[in-house]
C-alpha positions as CSV (number, residue, x, y, z in Angstrom):
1,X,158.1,16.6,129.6
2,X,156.0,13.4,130.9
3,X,153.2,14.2,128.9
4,X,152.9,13.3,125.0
5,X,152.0,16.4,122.9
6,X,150.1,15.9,119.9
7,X,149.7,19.0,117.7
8,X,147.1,19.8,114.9
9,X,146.6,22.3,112.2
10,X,143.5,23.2,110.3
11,X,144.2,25.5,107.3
12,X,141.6,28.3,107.2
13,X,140.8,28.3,103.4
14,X,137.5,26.8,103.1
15,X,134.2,25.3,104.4
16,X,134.3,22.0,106.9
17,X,133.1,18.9,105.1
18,X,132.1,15.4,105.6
19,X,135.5,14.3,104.7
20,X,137.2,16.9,106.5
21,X,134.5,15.5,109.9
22,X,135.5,11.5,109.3
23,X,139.1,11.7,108.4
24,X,140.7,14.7,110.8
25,X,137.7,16.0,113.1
26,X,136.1,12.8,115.1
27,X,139.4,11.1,115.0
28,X,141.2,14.1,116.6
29,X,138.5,14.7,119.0
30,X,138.2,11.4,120.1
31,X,142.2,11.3,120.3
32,X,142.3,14.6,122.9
33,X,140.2,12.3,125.7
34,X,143.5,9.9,125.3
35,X,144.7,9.9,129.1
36,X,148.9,11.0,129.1
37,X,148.1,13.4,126.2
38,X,148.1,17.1,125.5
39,X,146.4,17.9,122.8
40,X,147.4,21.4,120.3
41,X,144.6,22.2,117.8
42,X,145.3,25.3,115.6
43,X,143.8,27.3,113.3
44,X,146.5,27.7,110.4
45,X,145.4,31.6,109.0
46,X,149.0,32.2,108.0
47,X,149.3,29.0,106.1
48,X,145.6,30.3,104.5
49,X,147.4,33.3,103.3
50,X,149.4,31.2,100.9
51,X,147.0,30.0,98.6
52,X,143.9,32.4,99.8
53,X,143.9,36.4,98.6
54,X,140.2,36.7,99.5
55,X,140.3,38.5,103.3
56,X,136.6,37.6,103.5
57,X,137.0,34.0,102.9
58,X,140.2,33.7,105.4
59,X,137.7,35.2,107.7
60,X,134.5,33.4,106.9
61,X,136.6,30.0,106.8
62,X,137.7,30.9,110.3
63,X,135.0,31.6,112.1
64,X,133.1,28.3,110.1
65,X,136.2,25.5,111.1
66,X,136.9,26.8,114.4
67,X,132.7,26.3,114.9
68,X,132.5,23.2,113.5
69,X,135.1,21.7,116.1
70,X,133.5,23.2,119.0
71,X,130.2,22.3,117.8
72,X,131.6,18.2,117.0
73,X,132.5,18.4,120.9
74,X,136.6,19.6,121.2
75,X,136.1,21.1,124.7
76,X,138.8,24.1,124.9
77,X,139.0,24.0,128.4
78,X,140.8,20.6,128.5
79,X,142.7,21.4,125.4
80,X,145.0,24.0,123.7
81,X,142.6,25.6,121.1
82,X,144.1,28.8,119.1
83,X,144.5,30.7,116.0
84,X,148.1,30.9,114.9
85,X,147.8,34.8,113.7
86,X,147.0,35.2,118.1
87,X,150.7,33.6,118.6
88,X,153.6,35.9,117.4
89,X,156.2,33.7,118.4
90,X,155.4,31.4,115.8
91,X,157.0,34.1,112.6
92,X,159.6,35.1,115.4
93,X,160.2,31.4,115.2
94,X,160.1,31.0,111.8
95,X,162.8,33.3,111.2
96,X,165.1,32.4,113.3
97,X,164.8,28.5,111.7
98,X,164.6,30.5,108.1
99,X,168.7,31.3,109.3
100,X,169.7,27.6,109.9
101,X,167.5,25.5,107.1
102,X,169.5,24.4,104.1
103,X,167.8,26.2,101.0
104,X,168.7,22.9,99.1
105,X,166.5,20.9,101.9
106,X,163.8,23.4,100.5
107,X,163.9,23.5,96.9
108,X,163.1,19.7,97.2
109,X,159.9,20.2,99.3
110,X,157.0,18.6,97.3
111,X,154.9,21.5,96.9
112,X,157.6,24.1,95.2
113,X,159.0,20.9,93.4
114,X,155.7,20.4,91.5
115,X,155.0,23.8,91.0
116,X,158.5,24.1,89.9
117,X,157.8,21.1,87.2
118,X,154.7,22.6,85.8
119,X,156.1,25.3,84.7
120,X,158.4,24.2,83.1
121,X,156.2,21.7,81.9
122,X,154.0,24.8,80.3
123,X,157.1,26.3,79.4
124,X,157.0,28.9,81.7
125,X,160.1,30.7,83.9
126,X,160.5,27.3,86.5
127,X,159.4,30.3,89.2
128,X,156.8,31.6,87.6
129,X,154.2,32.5,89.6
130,X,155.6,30.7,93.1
131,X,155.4,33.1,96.0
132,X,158.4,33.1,98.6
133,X,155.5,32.3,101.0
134,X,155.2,28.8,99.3
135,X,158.8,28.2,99.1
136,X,159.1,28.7,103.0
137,X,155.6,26.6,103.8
138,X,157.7,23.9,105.7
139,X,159.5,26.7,108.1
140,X,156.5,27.7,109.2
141,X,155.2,24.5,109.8
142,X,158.4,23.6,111.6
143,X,158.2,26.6,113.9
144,X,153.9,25.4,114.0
145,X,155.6,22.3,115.9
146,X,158.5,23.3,117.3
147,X,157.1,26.6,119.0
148,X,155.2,24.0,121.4
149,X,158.1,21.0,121.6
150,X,155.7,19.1,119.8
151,X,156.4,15.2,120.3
152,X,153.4,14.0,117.2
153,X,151.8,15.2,114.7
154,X,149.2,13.1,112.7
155,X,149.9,14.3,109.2
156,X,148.8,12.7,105.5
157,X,151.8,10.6,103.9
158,X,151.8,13.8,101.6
159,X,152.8,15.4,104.3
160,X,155.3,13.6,106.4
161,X,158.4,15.3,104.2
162,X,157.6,18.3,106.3
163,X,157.8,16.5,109.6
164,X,161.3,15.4,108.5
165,X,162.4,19.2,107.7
166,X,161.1,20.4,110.9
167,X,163.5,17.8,112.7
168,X,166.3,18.7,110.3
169,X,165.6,22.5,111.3
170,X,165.7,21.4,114.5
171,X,168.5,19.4,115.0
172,X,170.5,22.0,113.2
173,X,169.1,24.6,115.9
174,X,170.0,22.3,118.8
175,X,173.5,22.1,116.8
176,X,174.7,25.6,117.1
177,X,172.7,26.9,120.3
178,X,172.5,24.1,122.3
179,X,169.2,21.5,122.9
180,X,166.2,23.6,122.8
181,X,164.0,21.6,120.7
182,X,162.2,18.2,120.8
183,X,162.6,16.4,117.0
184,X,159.0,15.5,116.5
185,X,157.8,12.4,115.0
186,X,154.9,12.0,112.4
187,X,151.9,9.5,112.7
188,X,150.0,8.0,110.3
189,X,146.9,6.8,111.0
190,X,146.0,4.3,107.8
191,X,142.8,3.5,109.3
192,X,141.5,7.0,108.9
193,X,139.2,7.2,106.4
194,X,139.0,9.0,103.3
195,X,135.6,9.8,102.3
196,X,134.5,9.7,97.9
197,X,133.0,12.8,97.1
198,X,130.1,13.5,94.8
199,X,131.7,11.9,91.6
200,X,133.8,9.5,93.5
201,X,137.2,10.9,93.8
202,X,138.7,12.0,97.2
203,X,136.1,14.6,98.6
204,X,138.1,17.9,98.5
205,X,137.5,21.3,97.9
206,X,140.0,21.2,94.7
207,X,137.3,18.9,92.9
208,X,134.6,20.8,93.9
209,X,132.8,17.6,94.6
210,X,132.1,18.1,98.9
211,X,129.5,18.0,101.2
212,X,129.5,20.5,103.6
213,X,129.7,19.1,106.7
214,X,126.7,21.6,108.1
215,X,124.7,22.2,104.9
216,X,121.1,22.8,105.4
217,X,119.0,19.3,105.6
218,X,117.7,20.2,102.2
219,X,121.3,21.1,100.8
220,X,122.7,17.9,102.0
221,X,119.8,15.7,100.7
222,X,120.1,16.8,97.2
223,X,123.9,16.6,97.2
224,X,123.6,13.2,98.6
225,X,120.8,12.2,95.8
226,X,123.6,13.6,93.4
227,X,126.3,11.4,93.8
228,X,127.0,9.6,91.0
229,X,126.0,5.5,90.8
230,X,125.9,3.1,87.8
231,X,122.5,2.6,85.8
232,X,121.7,-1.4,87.7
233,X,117.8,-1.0,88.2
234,X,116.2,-1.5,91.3
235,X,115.8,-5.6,92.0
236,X,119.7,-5.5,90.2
237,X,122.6,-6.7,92.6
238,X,125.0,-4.1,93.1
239,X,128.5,-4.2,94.0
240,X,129.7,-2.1,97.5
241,X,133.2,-2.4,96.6
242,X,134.3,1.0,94.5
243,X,130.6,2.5,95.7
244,X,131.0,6.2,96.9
245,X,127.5,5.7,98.6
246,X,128.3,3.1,100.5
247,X,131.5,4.0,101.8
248,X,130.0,7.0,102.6
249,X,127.6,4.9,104.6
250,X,129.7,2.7,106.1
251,X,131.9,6.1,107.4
252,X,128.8,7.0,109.7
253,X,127.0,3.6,110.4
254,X,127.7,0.5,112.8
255,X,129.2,-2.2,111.8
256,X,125.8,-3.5,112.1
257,X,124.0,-0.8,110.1
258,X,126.9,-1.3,107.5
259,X,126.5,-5.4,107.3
260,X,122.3,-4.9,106.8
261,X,123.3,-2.0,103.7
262,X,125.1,-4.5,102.4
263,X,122.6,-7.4,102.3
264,X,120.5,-4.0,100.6
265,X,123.0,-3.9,98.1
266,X,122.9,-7.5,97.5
267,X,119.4,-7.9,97.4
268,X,119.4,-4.6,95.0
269,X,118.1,-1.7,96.3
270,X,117.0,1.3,94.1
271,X,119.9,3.9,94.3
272,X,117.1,6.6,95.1
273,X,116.6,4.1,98.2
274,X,119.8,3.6,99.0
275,X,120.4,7.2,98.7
276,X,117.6,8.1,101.0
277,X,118.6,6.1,104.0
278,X,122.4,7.4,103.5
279,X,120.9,11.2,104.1
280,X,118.9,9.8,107.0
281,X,121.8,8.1,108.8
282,X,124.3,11.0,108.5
283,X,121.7,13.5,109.5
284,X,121.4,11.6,112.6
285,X,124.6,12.3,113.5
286,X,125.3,16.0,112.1
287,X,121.8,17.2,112.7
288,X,122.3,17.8,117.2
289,X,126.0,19.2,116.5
290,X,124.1,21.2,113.2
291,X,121.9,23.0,115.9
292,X,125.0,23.6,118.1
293,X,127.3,24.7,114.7
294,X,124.6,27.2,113.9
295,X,124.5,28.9,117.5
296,X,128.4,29.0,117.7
297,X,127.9,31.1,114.1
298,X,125.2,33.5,115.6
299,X,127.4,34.2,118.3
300,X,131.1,35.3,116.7
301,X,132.2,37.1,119.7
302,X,131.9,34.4,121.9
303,X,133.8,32.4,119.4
304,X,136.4,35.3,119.2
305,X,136.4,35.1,123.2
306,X,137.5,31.2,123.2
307,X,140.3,31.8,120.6
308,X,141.7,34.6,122.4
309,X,141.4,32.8,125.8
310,X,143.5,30.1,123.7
311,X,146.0,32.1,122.8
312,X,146.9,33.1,126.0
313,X,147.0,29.4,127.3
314,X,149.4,28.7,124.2
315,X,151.8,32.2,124.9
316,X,152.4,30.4,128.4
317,X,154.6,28.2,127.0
318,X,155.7,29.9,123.5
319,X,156.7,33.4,125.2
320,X,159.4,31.5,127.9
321,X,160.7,29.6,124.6
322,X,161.0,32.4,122.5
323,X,162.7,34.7,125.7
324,X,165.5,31.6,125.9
325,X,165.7,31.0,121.8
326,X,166.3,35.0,121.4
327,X,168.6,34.4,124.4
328,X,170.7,31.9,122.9
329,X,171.1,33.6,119.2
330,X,172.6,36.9,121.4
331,X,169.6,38.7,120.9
332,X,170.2,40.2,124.4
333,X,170.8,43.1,126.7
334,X,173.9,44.5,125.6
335,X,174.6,44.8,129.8
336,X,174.6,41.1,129.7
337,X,178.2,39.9,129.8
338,X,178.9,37.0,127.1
339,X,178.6,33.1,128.7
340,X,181.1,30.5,128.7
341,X,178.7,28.4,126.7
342,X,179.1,30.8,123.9
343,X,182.4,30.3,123.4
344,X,181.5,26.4,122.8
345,X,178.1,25.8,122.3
346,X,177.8,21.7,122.8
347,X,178.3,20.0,119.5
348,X,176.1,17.1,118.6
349,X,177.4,14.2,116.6
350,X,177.3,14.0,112.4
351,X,175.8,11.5,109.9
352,X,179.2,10.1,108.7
353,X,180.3,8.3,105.3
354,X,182.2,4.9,105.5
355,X,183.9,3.2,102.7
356,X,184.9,-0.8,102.8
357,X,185.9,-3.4,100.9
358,X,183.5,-6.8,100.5
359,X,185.3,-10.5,100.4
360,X,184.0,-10.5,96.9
361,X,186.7,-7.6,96.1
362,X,183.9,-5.2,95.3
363,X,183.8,-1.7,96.8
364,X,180.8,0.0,98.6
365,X,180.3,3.1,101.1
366,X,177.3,3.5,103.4
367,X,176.4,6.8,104.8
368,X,175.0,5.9,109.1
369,X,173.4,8.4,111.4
370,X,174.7,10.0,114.5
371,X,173.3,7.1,116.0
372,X,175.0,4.0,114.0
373,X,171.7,3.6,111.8
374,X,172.0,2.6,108.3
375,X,170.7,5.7,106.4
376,X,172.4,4.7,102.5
377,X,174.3,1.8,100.7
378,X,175.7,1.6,97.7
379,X,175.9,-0.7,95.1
380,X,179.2,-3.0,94.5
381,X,181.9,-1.3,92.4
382,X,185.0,-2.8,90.6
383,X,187.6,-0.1,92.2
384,X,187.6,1.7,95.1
385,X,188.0,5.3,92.7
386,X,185.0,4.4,91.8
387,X,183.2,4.4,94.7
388,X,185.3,7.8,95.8
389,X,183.9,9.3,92.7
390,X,180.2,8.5,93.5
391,X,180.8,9.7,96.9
392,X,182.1,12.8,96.0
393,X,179.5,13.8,93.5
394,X,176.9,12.8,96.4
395,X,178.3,14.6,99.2
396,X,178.8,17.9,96.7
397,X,175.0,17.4,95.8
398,X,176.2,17.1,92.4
399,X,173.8,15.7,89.5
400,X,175.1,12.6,88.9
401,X,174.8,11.9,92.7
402,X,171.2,12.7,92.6
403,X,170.8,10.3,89.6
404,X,171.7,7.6,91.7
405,X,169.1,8.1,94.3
406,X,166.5,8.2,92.2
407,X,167.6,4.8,89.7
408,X,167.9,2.5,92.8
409,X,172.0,2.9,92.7
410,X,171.8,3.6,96.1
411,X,169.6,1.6,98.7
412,X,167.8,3.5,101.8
413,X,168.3,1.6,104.6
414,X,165.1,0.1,106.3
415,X,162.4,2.3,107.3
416,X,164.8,5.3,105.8
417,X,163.1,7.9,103.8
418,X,165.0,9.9,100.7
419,X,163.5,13.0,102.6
420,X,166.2,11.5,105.9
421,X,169.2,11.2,103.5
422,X,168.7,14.6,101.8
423,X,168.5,16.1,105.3
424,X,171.5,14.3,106.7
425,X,173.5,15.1,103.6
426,X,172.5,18.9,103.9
427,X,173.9,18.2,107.4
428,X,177.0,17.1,106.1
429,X,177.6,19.8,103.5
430,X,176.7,22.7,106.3
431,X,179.0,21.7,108.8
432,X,181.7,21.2,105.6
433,X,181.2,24.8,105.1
434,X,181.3,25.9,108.5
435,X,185.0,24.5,108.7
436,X,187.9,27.0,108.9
């Protein structure tokens, strides 16, 4: 594959806003005109399904986010654009990585893990209420990536956990039926910006504090004149650091345009002002693509029409996957005689424990990937049945193993995630079972 692929998902569960336009739909866009790069933008409805029980809204959301990124210029014909309900490879997929991921790898996913600790935090059963389709989010996000060989995915730092399961899932895949899958790799992009919302937090639909990214002139100047600012009169100085209006600003203006608010801010400007020009300069931008937005939602058909024309682009290359994945689990024509290959599918090399002795006298172990890289060291100990015991209780997944990863016992090696070391010890304890 000389080509980078660089795959996206856009959960289906609400309506686009400004924060969802500055800190995933410009940057993306502007990302797909990279030269070397094919760009995968989805529409997540199955992920939707998880949180969402309203079949309207699933609906409505995706007809109003796949819009909005046509309408902010992602050009489908020079890009792989599709709904993920249109490609049923992907839950083919996920089932057949539902029969190699380590259940322990997924009761530690973030997501079940908190709703997990509410509940018991409210005193409630620890499963209360937690759907097997939240439990298994990071399968189908694995078989999101995997489906398409995947080589990025720009993700949140809440999310990059995922990215490491997918690799684990496939890894373990490649393990047993030979190398099918690329390991993808998560970026972060820390310069992408996260927008305030109307009372300063994070704009997100959770906080009910957003501004739809295509609201109605009117709509979006009295959200804007809502935002909440201190009480400094006009002719005051006021500060633009911690100011949800003028980061706001400053997400949509020049650098220019964003050095001159800033002299305003100085010079103290009345909020009402301030507020004013911050509806004029976003409307400058959103109002051409609000004209386009509002065509696209006229029209759904034609909208239906590019989605399904995606699909068919995507099934070029999920369909031969899938046909060689079924082919390599022996989901085959029973007139097909059995391959050499099956007999020894090529093993690939495990993370591996090693236990040695300091010139101090003390004891360590340090757990190393297949590729000699430091994944875990251990603290010093005073005899080496000391150091056997902590190692056993780690490798066994044992509490008191656990305990050490979380009280610093145990040192990640550099740039090593506790996400990596749970996956390579899941690794470990697989292939320990798998043992005659």
């Amino acid at each position: 594959m000389s080509q980078q692929r660089v795959l996206t998902g856009i959960t289906t569960s609400g309506t686009p806003h400004l924060g969802n336009y500055a800190g995933a739909i410009r940057p993306a866009i502007a990302a797909s005109h990279q030269a070397g790069v094919e760009s995968f933008y989805f529409l997540a409805d199955y992920h939707a399904l998880i949180k969402v029980q309203d079949p309207a809204r699933v609906q409505r959301s995706t007809l109003e986010i796949a819009a909005s990124w046509l309408a902010c210029g992602l050009d489908p014909d020079k890009v792989w654009f599709y709904r993920q309900s249109d490609i049923p490879e992907i839950p083919e997929l996920t089932w057949l990585l539902t029969c190699v991921a380590g259940k322990g790898l997924l009761n530690r996913a973030h997501a079940y893990k908190a709703a997990v600790d509410k509940n018991t935090l409210d005193g409630e059963d620890a499963d209360a209420g937690i759907t097997a389709g939240l439990f298994m989010y990071p399968v189908l996000m694995a078989a999101d990536i995997l489906v398409f060989n995947a080589n990025k995915v720009p993700v949140g730092r809440d999310q990059v956990q995922h990215i490491e399961m997918a690799r684990d899932f496939g890894a373990r895949f490649n393990h047993l039926y030979g190398e099918h899958f690329r390991l993808p790799e998560a970026v972060i992009d820390e310069s992408v910006a996260t927008l305030p919302g109307l009372d300063g937090r994070k704009m997100s639909k959770s906080y009910d504090n957003t501004i739809p990214l295509f609201a109605s002139p009117a709509e979006m100047k009295k959200l804007i004149l809502g935002i909440k600012t201190d009480s400094r009169a006009p002719g005051e100085p006021k500060e633009t650091e911690g100011s949800a209006l003028f980061q706001l600003y400053q997400a949509f203006a020049t650098p220019q345009e964003s050095q001159a608010m800033a002299e305003a801010f100085a010079s103290g400007i009345a909020w009402g002002e301030a507020k004013q020009a911050l509806f004029e300069r976003i409307d400058r931008d959103i109002a051409p693509m609000r004209e386009k937005y509002e065509h696209l939602m006229a029209r759904p058909g034609d909208i239906e029409d590019i989605l399904q024309a995606g699909a068919k682009k995507a099934r070029a290359i999920a369909t031969p996957l899938l046909t060689r994945l079924r082919h390599a689990v022996g989901l085959r024509d029973l007139r097909e005689a059995p391959t050499r290959a099956d007999k020894g599918v090529v093993k690939v090399a495990l993370p591996v424990f090693k236990q040695y002795r300091e010139s101090d006298g003390k004891f360590h172990f340090k757990l190393i990937d297949a590729d000699g890289a430091l994944l875990l060291l251990s603290s010093a100990f005073d005899s080496p049945k000391e150091a056997g015991r902590c190692l056993g209780e780690l490798k066994a997944g044992n509490a008191a193993g656990a305990a050490m990863l979380q009280d610093g016992s145990l040192i990640l090696g550099p740039g090593v995630s506790a996400a990596q070391v749970e996956a390579a010890l899941d690794t470990l304890r697989r292939a320990d079972d798998e043992k005659p």
